[in-house]
N, C-alpha and C positions, 0 to 999 in steps of 0.2 A: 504494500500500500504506500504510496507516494506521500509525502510532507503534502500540508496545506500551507499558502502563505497569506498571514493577516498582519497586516499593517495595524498597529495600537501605540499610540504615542503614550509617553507616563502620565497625560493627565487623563488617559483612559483607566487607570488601574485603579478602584475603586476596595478598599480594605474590607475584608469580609467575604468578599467574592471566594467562588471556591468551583473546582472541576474533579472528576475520577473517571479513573479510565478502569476497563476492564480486565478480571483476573488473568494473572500469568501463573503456570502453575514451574516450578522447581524443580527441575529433572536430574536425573545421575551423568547426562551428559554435561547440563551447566557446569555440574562441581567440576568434572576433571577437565572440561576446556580452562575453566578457570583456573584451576589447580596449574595447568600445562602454562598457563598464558603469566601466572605470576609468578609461577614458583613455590607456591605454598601449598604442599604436600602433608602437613602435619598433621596428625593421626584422627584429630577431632574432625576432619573432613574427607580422609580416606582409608580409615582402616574401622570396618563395620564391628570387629570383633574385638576392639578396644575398646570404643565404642560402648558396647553392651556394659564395661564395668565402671562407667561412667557415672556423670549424673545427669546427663537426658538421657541415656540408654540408647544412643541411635547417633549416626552422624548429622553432623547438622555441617548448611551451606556457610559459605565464607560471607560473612559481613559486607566484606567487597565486591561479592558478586552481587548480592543484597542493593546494597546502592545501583552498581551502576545496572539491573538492570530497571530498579525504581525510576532512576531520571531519564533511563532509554523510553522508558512507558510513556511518562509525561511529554514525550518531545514528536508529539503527532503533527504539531501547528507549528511551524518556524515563524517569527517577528523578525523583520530586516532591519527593524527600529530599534534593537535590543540585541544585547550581548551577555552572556555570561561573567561574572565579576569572581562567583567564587562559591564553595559552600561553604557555609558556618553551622559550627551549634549539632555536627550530624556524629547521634549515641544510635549505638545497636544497643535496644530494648530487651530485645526476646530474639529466643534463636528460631533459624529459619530449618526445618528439617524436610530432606529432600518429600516429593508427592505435597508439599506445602501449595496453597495457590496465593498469591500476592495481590493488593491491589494497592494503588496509590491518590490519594486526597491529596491536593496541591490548592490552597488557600493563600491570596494577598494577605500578608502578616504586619504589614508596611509599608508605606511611600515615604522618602523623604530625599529632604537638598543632596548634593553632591556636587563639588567644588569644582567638576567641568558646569559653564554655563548652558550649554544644550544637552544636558542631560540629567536627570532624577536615579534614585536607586528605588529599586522595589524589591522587598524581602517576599517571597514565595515560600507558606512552610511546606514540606513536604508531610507525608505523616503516612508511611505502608503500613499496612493490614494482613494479616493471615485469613483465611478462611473459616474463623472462629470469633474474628474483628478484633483481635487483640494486635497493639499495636508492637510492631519488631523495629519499626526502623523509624528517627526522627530528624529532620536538619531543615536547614534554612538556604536556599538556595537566591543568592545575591545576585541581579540583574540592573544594568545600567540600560537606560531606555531613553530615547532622544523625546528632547520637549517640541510640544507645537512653535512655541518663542523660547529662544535665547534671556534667560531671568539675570538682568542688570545686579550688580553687586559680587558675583559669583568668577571664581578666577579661572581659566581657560587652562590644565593641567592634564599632562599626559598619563597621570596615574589617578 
């Protein structure tokens, strides 16, 4: 399925606002691409028989696969007016254990100044769900977003 593109300047972003996108479920290929893709082989994610003497009793998925593929979820609609700035604030809650299904709540948490003039930051919180709605994963995803006008006062910086 192809991106959509929607133009929304930052005095479109309204706090409160809120989107979800549909469940992804957590498969045993995730873990070991993952596994393969970073390196992280460690036993709470691929050894099912250590595992068991645990305390989930089961392998559970990497955190970081967790994340990225929560922000892959929310990234249906591309903005040409908006950039990623950064994540903040982002705690693994609860663990993610594989046949899991995911879904992700992306809510404005925030507008505010930012010291380029043609542009505002908008805080996005993220907030992934398990299939029981308990919440595993939390963070703030920071976005800079071009204004309709240039706001006077504000200093023109590359960072």
């Amino acid at each position: 399925m192809a991106a959509a593109f929607e133009e929304r300047y930052f005095e479109d972003y309204a706090p409160g606002t809120a989107r979800e996108t549909l469940g992804r479920t957590i498969t045993e290929t995730d873990v070991v691409l993952h596994a393969g893709q970073t390196g992280d082989f460690y036993p709470h994610h691929m050894d099912a028989e250590w595992c068991k003497t645990q305390e989930f009793g089961q392998r559970i998925a990497h955190g970081t696969l967790i994340f990225a593929v929560a922000v892959g979820m929310t990234a249906g609609t591309i903005n040409p007016l908006a950039f990623s700035y950064g994540y903040d604030r982002l705690r693994f809650v609860r663990p993610v254990f594989l046949g899991d299904t995911i879904r992700v709540r992306v809510a404005i948490a925030d507008t505010r100044e930012h010291k380029r003039p043609n542009q505002g930051m908008v805080v996005e919180r993220l907030e992934v769900t398990n299939q029981r709605g308990d919440v595993v994963l939390v963070c703030d995803h920071l976005l800079l977003v071009h204004r309709r006008e240039t706001v006077a006062g504000t200093v023109d910086a590359a960072s």
